[in-house]
C-alpha positions as CSV (number, residue, x, y, z in Angstrom):
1,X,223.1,120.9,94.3
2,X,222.4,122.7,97.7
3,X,219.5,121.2,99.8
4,X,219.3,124.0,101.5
5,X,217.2,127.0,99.9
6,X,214.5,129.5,101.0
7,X,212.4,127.1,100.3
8,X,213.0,124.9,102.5
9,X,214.3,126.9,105.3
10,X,210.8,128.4,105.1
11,X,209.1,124.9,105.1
12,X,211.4,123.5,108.0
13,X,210.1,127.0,110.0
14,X,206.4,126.3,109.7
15,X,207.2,122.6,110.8
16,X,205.6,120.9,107.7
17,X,206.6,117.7,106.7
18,X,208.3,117.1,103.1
19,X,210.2,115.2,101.7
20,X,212.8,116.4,98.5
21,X,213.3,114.9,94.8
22,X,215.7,116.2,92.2
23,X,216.1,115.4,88.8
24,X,218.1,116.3,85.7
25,X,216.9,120.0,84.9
26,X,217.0,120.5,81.1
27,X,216.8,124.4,80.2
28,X,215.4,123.9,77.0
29,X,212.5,122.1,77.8
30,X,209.3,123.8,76.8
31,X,207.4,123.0,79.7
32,X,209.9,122.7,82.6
33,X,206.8,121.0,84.7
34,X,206.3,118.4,82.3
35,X,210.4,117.8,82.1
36,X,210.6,117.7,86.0
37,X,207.4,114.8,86.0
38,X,208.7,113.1,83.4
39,X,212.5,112.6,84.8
40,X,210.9,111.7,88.2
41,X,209.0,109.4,86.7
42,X,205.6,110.6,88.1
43,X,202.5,112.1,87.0
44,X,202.5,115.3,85.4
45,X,198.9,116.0,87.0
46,X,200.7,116.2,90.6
47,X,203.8,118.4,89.8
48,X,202.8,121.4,90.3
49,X,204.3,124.9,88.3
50,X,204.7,128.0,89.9
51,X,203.5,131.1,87.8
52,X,204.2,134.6,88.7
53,X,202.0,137.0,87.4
54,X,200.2,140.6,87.6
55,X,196.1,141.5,88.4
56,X,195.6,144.6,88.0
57,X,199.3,145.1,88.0
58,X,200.1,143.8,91.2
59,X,202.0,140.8,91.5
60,X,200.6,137.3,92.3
61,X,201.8,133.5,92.4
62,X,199.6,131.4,91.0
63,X,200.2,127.6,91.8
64,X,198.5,124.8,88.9
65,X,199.3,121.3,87.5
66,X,202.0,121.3,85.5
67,X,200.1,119.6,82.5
68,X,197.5,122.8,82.5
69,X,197.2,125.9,81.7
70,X,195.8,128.9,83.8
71,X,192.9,130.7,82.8
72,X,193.7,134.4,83.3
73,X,190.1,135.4,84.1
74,X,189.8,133.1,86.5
75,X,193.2,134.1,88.2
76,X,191.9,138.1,88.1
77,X,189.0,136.9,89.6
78,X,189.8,135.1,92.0
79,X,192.6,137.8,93.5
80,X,190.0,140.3,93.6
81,X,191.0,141.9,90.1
82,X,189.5,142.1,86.5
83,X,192.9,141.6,84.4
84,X,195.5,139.2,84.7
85,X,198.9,138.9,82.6
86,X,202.2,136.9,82.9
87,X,205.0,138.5,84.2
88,X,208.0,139.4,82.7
89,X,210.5,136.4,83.4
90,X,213.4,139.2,84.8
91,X,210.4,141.0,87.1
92,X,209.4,137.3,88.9
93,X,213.3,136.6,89.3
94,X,213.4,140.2,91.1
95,X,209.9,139.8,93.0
96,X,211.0,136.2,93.9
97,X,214.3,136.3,94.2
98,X,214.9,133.0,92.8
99,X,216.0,132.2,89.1
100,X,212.9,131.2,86.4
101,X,212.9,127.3,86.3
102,X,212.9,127.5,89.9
103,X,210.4,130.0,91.3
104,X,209.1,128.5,94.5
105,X,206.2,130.0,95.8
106,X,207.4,129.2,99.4
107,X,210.4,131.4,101.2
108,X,209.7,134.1,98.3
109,X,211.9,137.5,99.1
110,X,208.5,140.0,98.8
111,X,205.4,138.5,99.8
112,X,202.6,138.3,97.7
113,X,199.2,136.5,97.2
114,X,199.2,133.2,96.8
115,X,196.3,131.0,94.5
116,X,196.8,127.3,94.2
117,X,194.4,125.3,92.0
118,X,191.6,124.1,94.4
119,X,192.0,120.6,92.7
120,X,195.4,120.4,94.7
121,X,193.6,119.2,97.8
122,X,192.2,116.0,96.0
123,X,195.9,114.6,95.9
124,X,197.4,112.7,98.6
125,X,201.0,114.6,97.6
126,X,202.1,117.1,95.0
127,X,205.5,118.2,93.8
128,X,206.5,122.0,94.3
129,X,209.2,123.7,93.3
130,X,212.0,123.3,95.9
131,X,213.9,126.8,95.2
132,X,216.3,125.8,92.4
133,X,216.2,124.2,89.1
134,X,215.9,120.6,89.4
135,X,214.9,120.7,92.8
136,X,211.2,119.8,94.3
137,X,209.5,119.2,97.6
138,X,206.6,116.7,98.0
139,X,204.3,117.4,100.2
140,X,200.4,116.9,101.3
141,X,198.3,119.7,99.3
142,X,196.4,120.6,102.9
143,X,200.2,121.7,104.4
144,X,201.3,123.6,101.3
145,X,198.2,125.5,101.1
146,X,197.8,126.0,105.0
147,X,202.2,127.2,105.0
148,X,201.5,129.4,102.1
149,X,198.6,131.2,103.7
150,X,197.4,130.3,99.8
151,X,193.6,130.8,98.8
152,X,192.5,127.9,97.1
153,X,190.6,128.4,93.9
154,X,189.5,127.7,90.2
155,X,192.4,128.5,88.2
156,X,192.1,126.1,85.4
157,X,188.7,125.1,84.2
């Protein structure tokens, strides 16, 4: 497994500090997120999922715990739309450019809006995807949110 992805070419760029983890990526998990905490042994509530999706049918990454779920009128809301669906798997591999299962939302090939759950910044660290399945970067909330130019907001409640 390369170390090396947009990912983290884009995170070495800003200068933020990370560290990696990989684990055992199982394609037939239902919730990948849960799968990646579980095989690193950590707490689902700090790995992080990246979801692509569309508000008003533009697209938009939306970044939540991995043992949540978004609430779409809270997405649409808070990227300044009044509908919100999940994209078509093949459309967020083409906006991303990186495969589902390990949809990153830094070093993305089009850029796009960025939410992340404002609970984020009450962890010391979270785990993002790292660019490839079975791949994640750890990292203090505060940096990912401030690399990401992300706006912080309810996503979940």
């Amino acid at each position: 497994m390369s170390r090396t992805t947009p990912a983290t070419l884009a995170l070495n760029a800003a200068g933020i500090a990370y560290s990696l983890a990989t684990y055992d990526y199982d394609p037939n998990a239902d919730r990948v997120g849960l799968q990646a905490a579980e095989a690193m042994g950590v707490s689902a509530s700090i790995v992080y999922k990246t979801l692509m999706a569309l508000v008003d049918g533009q697209p938009v990454c939306a970044v939540v715990p991995s043992d949540e779920e978004i609430n779409m009128k809270k997405l649409a809301a808070a990227a300044g739309g009044k509908s919100a669906q999940m994209m078509k798997p093949a459309d967020a591999e083409r906006q991303t450019g990186y495969r589902v299962g390990g949809i990153s939302p830094f070093g993305q090939k089009r850029q796009t809006i960025i939410l992340i759950e404002e609970l984020s910044i009450l962890e010391e660290e979270i785990f993002l995807n790292g660019g490839q399945r079975g791949l994640q970067v750890r990292l203090n909330p505060a940096d990912a949110i401030r690399a990401l130019g992300a706006i912080s907001a309810d996503l979940i409640r």
